[in-house]
PDB file of N, H, CA, C and O in Angstrom:
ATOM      1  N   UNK A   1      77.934 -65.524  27.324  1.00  0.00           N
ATOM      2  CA  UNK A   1      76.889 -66.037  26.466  1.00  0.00           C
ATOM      3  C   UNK A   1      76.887 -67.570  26.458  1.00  0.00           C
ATOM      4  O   UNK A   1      75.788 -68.111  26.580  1.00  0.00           O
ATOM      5  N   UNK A   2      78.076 -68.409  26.318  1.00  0.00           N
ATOM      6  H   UNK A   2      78.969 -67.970  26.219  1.00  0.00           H
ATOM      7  CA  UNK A   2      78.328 -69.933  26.303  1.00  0.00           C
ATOM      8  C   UNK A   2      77.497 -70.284  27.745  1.00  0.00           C
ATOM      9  O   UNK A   2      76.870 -71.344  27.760  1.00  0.00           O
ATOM     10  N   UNK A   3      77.476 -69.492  28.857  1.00  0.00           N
ATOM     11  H   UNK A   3      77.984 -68.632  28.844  1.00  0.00           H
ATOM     12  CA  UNK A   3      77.204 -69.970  29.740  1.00  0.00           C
ATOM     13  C   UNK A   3      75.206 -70.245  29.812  1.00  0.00           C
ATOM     14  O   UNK A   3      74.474 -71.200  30.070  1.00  0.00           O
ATOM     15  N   UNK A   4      75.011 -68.807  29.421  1.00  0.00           N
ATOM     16  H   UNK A   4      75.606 -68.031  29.211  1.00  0.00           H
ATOM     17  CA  UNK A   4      73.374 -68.908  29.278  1.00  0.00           C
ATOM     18  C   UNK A   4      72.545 -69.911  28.373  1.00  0.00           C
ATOM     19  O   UNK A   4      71.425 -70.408  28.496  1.00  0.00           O
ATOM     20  N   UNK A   5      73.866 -70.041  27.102  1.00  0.00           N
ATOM     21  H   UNK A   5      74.775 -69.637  27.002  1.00  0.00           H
ATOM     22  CA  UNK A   5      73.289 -71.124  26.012  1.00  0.00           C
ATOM     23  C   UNK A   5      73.480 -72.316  26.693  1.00  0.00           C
ATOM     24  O   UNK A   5      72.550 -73.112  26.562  1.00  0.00           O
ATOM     25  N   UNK A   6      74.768 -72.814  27.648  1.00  0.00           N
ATOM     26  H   UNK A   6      75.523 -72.168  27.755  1.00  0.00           H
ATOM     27  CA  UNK A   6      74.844 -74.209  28.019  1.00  0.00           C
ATOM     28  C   UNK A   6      73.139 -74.221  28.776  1.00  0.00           C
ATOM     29  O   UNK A   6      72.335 -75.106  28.482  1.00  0.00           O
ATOM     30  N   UNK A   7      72.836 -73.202  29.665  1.00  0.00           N
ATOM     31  H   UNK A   7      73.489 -72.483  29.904  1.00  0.00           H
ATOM     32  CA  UNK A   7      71.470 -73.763  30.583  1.00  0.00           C
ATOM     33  C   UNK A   7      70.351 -74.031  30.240  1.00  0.00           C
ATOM     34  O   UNK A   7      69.464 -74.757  30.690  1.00  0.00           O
ATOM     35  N   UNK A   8      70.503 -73.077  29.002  1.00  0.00           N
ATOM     36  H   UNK A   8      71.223 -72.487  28.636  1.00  0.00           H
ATOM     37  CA  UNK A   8      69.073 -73.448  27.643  1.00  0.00           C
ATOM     38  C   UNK A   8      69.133 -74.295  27.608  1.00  0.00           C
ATOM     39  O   UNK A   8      68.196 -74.934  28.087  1.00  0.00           O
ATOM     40  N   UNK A   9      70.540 -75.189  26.880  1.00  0.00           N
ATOM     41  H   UNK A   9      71.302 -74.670  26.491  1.00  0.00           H
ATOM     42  CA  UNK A   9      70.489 -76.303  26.564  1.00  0.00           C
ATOM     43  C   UNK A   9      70.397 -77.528  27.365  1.00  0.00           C
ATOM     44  O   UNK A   9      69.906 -78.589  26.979  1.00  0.00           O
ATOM     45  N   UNK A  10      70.953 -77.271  28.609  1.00  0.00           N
ATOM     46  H   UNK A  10      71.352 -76.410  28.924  1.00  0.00           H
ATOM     47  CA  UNK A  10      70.626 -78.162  29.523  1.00  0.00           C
ATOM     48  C   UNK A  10      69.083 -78.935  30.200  1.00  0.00           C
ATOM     49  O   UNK A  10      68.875 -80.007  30.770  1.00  0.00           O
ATOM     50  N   UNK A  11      68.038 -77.559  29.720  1.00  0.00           N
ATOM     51  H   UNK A  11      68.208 -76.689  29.258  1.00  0.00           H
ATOM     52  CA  UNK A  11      66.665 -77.575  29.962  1.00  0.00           C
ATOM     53  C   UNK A  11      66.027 -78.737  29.209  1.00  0.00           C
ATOM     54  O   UNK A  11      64.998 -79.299  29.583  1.00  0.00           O
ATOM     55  N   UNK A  12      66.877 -79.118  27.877  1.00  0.00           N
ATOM     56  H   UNK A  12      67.713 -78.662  27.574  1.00  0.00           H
ATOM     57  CA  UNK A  12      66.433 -79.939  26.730  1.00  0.00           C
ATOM     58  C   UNK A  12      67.162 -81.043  26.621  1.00  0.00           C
ATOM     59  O   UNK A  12      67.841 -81.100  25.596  1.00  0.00           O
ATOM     60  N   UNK A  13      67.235 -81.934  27.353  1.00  0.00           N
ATOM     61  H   UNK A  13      66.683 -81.888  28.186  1.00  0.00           H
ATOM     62  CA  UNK A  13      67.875 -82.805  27.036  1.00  0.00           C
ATOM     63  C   UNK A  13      67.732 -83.999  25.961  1.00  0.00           C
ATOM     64  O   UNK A  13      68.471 -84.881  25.521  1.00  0.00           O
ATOM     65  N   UNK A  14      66.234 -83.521  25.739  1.00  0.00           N
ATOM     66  H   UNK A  14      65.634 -82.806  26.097  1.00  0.00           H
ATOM     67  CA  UNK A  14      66.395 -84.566  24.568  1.00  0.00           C
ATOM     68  C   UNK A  14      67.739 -84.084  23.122  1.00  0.00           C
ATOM     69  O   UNK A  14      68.131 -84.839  22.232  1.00  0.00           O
ATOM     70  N   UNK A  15      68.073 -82.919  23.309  1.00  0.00           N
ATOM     71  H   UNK A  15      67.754 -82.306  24.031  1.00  0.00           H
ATOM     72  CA  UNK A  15      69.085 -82.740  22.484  1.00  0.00           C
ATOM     73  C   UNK A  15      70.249 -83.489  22.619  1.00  0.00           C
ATOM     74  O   UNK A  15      70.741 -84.173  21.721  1.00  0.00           O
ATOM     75  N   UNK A  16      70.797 -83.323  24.025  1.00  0.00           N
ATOM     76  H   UNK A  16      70.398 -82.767  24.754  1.00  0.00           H
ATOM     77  CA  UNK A  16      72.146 -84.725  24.389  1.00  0.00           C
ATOM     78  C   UNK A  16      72.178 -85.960  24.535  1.00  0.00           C
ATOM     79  O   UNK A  16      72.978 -86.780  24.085  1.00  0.00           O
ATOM     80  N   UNK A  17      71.063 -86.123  25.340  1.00  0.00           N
ATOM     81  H   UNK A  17      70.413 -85.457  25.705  1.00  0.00           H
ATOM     82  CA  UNK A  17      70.389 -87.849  25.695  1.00  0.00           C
ATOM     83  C   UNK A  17      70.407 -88.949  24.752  1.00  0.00           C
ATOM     84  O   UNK A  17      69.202 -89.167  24.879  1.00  0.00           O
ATOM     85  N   UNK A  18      70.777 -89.833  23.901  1.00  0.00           N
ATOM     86  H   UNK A  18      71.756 -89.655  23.798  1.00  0.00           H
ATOM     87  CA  UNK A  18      70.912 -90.307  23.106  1.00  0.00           C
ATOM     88  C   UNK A  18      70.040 -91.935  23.721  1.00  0.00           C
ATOM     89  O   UNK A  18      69.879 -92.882  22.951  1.00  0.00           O
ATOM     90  N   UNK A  19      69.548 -91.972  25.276  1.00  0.00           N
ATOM     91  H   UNK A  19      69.679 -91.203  25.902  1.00  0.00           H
ATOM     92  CA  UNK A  19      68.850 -93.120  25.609  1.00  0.00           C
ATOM     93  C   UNK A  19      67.401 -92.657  25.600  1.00  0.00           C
ATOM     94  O   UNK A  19      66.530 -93.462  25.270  1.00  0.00           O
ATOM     95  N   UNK A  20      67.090 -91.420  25.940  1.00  0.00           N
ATOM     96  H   UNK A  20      67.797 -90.766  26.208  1.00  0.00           H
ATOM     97  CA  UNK A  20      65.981 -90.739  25.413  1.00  0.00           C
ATOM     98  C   UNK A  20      65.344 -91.026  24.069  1.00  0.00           C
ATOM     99  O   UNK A  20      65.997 -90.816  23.047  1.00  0.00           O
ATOM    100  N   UNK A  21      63.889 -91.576  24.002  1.00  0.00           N
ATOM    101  H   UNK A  21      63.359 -91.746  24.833  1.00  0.00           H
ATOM    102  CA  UNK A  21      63.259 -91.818  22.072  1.00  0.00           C
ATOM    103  C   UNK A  21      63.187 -90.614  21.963  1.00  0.00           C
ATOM    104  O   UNK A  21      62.825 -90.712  20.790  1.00  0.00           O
ATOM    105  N   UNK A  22      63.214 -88.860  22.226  1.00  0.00           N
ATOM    106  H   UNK A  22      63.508 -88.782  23.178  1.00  0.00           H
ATOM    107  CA  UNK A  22      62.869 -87.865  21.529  1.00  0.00           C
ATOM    108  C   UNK A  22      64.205 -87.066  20.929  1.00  0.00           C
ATOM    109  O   UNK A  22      64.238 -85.901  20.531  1.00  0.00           O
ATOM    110  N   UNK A  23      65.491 -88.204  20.988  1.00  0.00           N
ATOM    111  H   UNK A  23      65.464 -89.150  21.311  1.00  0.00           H
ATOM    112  CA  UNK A  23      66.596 -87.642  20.541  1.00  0.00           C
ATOM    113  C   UNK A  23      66.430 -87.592  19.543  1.00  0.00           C
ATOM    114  O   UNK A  23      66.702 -86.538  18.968  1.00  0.00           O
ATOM    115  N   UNK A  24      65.956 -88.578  18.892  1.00  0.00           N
ATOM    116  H   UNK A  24      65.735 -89.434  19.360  1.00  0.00           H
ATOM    117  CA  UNK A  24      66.299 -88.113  17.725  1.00  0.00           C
ATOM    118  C   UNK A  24      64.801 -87.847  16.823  1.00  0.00           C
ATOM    119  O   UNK A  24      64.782 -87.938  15.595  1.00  0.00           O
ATOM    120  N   UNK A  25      63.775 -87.562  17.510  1.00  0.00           N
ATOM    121  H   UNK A  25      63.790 -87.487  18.507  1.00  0.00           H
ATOM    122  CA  UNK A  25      62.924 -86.443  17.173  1.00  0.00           C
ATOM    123  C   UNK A  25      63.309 -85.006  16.101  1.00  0.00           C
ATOM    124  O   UNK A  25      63.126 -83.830  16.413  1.00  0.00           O
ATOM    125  N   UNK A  26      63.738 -85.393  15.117  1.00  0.00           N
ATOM    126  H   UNK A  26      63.886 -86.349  14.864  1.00  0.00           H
ATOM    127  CA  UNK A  26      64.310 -83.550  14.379  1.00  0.00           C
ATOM    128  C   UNK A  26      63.485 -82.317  14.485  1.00  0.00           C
ATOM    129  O   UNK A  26      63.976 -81.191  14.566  1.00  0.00           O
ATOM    130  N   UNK A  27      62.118 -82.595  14.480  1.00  0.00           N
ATOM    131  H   UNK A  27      61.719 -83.510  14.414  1.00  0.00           H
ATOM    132  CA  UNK A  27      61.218 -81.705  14.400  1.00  0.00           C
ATOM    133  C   UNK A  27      61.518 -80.918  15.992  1.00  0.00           C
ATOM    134  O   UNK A  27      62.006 -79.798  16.142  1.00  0.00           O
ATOM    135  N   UNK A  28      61.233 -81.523  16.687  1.00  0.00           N
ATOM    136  H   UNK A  28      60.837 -82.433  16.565  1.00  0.00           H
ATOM    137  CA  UNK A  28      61.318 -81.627  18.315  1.00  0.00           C
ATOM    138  C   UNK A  28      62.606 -80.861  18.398  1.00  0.00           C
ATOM    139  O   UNK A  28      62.550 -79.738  18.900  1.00  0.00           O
ATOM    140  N   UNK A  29      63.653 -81.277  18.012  1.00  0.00           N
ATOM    141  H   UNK A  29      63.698 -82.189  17.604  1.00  0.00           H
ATOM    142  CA  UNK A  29      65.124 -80.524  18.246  1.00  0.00           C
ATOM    143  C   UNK A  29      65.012 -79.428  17.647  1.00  0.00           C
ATOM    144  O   UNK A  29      65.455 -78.517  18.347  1.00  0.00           O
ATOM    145  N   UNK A  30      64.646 -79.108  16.729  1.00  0.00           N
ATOM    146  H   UNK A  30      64.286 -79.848  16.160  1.00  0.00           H
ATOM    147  CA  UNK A  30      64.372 -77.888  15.658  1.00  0.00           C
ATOM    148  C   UNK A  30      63.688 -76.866  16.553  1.00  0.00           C
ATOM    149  O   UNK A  30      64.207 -75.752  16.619  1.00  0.00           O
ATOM    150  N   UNK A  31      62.736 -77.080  17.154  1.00  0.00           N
ATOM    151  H   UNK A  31      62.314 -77.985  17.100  1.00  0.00           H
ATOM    152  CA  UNK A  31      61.651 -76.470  18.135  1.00  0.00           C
ATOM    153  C   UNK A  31      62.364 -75.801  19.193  1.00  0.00           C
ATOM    154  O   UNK A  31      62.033 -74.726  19.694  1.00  0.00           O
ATOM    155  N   UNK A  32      63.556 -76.638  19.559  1.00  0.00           N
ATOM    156  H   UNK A  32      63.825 -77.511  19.151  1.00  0.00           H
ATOM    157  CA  UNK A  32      64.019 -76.763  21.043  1.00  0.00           C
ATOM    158  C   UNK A  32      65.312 -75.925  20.393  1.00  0.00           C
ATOM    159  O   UNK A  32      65.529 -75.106  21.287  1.00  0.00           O
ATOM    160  N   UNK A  33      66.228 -75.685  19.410  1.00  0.00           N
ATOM    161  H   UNK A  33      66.052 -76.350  18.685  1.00  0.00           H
ATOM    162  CA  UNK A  33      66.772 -74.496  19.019  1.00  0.00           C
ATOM    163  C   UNK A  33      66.185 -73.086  18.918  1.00  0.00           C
ATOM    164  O   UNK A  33      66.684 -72.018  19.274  1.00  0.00           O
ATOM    165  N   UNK A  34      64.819 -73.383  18.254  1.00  0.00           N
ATOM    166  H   UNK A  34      64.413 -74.250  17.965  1.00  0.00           H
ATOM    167  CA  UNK A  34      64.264 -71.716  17.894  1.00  0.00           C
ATOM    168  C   UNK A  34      63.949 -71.200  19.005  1.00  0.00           C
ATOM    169  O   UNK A  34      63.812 -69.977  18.957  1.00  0.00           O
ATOM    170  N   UNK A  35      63.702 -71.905  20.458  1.00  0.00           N
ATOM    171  H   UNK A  35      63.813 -72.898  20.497  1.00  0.00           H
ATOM    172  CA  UNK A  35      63.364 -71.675  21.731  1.00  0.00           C
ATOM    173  C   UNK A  35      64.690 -70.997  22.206  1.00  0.00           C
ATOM    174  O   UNK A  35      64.792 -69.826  22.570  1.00  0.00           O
ATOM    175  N   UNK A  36      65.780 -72.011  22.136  1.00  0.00           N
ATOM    176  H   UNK A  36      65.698 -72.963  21.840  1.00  0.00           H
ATOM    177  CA  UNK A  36      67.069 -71.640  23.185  1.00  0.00           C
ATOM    178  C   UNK A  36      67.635 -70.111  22.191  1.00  0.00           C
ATOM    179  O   UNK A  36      68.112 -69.120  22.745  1.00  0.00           O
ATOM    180  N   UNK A  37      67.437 -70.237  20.625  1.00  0.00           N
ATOM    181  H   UNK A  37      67.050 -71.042  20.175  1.00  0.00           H
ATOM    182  CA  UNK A  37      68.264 -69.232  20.435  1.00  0.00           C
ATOM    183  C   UNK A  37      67.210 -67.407  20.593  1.00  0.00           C
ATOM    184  O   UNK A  37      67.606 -66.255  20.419  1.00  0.00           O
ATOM    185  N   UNK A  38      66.140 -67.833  20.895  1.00  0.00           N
ATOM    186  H   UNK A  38      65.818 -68.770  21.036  1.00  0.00           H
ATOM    187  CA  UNK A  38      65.349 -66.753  20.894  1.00  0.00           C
ATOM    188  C   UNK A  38      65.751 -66.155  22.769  1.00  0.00           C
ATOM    189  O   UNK A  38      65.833 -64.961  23.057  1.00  0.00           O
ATOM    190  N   UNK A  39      65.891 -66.990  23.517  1.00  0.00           N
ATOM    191  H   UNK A  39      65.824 -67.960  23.283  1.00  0.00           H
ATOM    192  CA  UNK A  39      65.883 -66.867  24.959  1.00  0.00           C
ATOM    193  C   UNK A  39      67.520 -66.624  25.341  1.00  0.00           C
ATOM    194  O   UNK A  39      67.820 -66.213  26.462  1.00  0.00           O
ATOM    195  N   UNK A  40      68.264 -66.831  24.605  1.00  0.00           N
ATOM    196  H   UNK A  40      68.021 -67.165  23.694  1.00  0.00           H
ATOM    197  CA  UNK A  40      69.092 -66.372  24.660  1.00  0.00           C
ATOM    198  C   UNK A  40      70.113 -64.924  23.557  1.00  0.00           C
ATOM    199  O   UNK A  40      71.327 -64.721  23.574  1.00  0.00           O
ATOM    200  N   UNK A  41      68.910 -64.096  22.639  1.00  0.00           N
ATOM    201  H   UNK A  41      67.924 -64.261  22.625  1.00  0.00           H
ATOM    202  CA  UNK A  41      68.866 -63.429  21.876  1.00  0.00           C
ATOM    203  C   UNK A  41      69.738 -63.499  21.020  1.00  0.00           C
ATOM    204  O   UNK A  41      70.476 -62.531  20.841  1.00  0.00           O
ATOM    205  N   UNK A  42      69.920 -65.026  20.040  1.00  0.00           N
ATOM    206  H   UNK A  42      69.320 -65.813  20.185  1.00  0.00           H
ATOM    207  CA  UNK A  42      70.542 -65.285  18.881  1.00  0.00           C
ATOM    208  C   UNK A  42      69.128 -65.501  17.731  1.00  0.00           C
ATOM    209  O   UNK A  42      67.904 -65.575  17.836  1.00  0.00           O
ATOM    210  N   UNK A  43      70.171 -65.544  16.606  1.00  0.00           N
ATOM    211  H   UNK A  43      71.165 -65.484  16.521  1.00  0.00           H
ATOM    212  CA  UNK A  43      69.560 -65.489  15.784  1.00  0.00           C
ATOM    213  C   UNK A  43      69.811 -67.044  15.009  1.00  0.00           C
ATOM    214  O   UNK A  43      70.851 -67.569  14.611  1.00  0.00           O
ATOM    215  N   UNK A  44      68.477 -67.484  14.989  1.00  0.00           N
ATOM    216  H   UNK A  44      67.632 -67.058  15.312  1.00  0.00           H
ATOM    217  CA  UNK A  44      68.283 -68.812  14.408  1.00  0.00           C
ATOM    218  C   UNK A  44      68.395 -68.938  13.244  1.00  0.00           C
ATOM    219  O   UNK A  44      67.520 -68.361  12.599  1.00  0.00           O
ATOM    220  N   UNK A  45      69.338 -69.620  12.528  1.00  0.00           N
ATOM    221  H   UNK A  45      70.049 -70.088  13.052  1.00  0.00           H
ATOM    222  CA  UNK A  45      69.444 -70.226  11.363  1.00  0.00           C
ATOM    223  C   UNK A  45      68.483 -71.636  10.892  1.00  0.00           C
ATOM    224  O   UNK A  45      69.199 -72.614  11.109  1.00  0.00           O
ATOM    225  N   UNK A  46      67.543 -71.950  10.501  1.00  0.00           N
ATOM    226  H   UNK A  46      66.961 -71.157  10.325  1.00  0.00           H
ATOM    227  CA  UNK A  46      67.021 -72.834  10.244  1.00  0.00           C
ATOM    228  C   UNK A  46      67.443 -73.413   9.355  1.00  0.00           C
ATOM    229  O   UNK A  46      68.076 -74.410   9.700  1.00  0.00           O
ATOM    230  N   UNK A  47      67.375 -73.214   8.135  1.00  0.00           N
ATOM    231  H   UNK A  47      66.861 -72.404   7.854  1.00  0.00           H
ATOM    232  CA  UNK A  47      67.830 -73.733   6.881  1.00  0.00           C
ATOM    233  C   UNK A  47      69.019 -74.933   7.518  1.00  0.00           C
ATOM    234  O   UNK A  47      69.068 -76.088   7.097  1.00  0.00           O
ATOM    235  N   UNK A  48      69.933 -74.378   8.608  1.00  0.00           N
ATOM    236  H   UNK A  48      69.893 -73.439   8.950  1.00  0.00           H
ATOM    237  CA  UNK A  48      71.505 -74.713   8.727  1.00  0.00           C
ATOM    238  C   UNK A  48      71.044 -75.678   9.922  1.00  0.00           C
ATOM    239  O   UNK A  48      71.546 -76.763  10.218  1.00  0.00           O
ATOM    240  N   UNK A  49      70.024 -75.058  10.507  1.00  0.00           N
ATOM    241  H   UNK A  49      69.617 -74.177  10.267  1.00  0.00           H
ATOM    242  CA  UNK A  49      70.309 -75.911  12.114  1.00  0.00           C
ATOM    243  C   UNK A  49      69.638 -77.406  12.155  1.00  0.00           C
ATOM    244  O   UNK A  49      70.165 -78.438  12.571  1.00  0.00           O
ATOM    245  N   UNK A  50      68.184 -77.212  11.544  1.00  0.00           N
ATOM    246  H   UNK A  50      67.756 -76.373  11.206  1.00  0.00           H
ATOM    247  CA  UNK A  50      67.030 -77.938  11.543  1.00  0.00           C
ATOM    248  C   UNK A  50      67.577 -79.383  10.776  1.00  0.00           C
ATOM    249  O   UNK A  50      67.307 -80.408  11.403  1.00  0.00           O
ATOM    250  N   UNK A  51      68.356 -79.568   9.415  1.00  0.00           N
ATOM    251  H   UNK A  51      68.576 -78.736   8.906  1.00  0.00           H
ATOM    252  CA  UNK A  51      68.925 -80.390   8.856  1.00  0.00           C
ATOM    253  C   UNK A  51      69.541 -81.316   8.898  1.00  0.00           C
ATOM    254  O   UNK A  51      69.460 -82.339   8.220  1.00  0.00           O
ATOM    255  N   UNK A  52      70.494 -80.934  10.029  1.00  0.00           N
ATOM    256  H   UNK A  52      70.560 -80.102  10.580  1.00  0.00           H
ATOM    257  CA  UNK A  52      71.511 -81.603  10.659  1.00  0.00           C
ATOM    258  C   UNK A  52      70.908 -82.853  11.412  1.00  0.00           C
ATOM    259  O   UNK A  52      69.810 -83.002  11.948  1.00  0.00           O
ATOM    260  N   UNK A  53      71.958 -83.678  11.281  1.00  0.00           N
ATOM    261  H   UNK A  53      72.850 -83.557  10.846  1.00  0.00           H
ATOM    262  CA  UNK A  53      71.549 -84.991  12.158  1.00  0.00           C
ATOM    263  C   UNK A  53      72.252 -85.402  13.691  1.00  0.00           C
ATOM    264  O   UNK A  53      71.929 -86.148  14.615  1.00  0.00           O
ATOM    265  N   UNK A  54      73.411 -84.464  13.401  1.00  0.00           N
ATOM    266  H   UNK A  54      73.673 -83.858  12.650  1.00  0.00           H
ATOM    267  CA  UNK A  54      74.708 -85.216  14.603  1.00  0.00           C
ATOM    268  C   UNK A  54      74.159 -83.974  15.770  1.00  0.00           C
ATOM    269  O   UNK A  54      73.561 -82.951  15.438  1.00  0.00           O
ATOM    270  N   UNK A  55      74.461 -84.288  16.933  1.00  0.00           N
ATOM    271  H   UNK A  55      74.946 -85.119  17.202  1.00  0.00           H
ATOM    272  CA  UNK A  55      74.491 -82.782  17.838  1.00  0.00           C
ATOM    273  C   UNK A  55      75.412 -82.539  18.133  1.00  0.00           C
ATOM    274  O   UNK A  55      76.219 -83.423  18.423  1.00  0.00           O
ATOM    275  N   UNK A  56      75.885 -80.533  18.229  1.00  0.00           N
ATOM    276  H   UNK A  56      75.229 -79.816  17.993  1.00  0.00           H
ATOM    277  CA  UNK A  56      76.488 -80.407  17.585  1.00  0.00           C
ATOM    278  C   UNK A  56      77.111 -79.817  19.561  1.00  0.00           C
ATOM    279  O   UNK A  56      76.440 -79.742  20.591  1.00  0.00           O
ATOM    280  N   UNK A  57      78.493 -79.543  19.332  1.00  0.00           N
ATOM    281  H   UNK A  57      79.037 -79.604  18.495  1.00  0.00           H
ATOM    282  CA  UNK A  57      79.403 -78.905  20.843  1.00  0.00           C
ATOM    283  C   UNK A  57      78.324 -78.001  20.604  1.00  0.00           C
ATOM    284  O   UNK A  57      77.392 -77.744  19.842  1.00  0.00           O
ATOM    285  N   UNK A  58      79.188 -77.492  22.103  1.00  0.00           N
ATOM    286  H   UNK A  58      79.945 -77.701  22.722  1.00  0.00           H
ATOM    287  CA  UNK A  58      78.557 -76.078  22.507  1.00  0.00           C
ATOM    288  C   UNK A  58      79.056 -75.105  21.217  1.00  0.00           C
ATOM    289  O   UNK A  58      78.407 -74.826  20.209  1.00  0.00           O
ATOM    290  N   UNK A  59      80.329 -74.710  21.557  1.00  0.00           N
ATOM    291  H   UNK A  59      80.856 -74.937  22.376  1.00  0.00           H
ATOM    292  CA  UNK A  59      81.065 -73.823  20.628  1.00  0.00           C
ATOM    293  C   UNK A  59      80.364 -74.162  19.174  1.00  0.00           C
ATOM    294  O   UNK A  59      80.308 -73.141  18.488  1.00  0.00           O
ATOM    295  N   UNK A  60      79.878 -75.191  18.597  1.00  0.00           N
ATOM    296  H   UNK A  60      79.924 -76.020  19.154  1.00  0.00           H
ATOM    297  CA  UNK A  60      79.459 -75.386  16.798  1.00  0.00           C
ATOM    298  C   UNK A  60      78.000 -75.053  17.005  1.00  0.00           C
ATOM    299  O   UNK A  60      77.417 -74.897  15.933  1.00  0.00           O
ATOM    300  N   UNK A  61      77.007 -74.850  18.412  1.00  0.00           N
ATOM    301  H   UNK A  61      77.481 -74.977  19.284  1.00  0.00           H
ATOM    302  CA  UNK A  61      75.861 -74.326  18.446  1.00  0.00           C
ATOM    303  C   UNK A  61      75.886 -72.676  18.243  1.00  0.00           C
ATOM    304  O   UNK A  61      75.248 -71.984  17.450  1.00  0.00           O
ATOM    305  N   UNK A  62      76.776 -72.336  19.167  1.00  0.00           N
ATOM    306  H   UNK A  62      77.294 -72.899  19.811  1.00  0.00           H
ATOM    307  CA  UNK A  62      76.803 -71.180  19.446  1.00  0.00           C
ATOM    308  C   UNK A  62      77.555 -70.118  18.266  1.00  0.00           C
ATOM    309  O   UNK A  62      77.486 -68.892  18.352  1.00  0.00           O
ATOM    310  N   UNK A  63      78.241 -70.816  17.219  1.00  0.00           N
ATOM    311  H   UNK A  63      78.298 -71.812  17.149  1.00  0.00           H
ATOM    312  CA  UNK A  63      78.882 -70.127  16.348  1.00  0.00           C
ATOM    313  C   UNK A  63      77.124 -70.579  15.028  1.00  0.00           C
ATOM    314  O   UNK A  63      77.127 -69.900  14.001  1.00  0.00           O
ATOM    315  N   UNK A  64      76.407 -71.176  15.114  1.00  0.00           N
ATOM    316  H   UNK A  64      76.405 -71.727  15.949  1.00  0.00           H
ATOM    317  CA  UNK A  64      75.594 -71.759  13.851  1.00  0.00           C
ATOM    318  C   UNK A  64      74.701 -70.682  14.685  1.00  0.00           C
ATOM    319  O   UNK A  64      74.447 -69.806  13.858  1.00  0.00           O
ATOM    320  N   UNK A  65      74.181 -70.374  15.765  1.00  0.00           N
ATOM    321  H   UNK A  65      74.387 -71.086  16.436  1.00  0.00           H
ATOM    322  CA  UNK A  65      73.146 -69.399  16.439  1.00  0.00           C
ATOM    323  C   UNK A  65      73.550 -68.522  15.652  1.00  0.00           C
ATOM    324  O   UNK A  65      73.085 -68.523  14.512  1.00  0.00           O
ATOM    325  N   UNK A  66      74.484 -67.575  16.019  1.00  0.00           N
ATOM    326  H   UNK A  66      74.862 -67.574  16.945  1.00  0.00           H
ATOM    327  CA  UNK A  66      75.579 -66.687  15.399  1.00  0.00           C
ATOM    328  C   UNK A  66      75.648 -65.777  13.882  1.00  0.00           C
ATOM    329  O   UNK A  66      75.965 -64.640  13.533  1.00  0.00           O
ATOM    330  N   UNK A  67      75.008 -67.376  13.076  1.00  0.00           N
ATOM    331  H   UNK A  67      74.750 -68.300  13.359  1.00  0.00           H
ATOM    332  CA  UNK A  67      75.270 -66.992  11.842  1.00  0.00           C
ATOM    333  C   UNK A  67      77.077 -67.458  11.414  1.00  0.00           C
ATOM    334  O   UNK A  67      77.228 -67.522  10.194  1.00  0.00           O
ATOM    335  N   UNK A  68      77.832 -67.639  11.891  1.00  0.00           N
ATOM    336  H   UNK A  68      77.710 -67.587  12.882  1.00  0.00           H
ATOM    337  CA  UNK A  68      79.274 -67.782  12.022  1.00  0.00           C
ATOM    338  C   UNK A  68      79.217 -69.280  11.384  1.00  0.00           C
ATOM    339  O   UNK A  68      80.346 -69.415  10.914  1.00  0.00           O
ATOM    340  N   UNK A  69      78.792 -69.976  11.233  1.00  0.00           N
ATOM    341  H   UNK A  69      77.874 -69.866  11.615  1.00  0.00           H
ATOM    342  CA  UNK A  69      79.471 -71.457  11.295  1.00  0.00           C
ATOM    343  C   UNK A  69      78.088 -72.235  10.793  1.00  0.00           C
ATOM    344  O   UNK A  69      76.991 -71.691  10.665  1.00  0.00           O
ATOM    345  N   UNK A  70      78.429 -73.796  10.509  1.00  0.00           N
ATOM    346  H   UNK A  70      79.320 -74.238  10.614  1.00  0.00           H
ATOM    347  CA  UNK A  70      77.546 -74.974  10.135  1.00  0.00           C
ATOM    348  C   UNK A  70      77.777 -75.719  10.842  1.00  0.00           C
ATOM    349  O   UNK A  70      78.979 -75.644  11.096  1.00  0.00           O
ATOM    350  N   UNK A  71      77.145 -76.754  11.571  1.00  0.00           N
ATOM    351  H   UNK A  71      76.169 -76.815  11.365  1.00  0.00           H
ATOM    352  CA  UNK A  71      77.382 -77.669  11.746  1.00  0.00           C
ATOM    353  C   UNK A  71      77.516 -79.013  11.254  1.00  0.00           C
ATOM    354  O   UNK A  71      76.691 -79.443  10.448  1.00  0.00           O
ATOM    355  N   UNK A  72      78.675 -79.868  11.745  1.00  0.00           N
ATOM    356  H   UNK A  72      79.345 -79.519  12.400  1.00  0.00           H
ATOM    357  CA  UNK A  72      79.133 -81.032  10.388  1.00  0.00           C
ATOM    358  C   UNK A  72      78.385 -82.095  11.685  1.00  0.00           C
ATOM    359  O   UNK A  72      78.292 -83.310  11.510  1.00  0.00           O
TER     360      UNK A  72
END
């Protein structure tokens, strides 16, 4: 599963890119979670995901997809 979520995520780089202006787009990142966790058949936490400011490891995506975890 880590592996299918890394390629989602790789598709989006405005999520890692930090020289990219749509990094820090929230709306845009928010979008680009409900995408990766639907395509990779997790279940999106919004409330938890959308909020956040920092981006988060693989492992703190994939446990907040999950339902398992928050990201700090």
């Amino acid at each position: 599963m880590k592996e299918r979520l890394a390629e989602e995520v790789r598709k989006n780089d405005h999520l890692y890119n930090p020289s990219l202006t749509e990094y820090k787009d929230t709306q845009m990142a928010c979008n680009s979670w409900k995408d990766i966790s639907a395509n990779v058949g997790l279940q999106f936490n919004e409330s938890l995901t959308c909020q956040l400011s920092c981006p988060p490891t693989l492992n703190d995506a994939v446990e907040s997809l999950q339902g398992k975890g928050a990201w700090r």
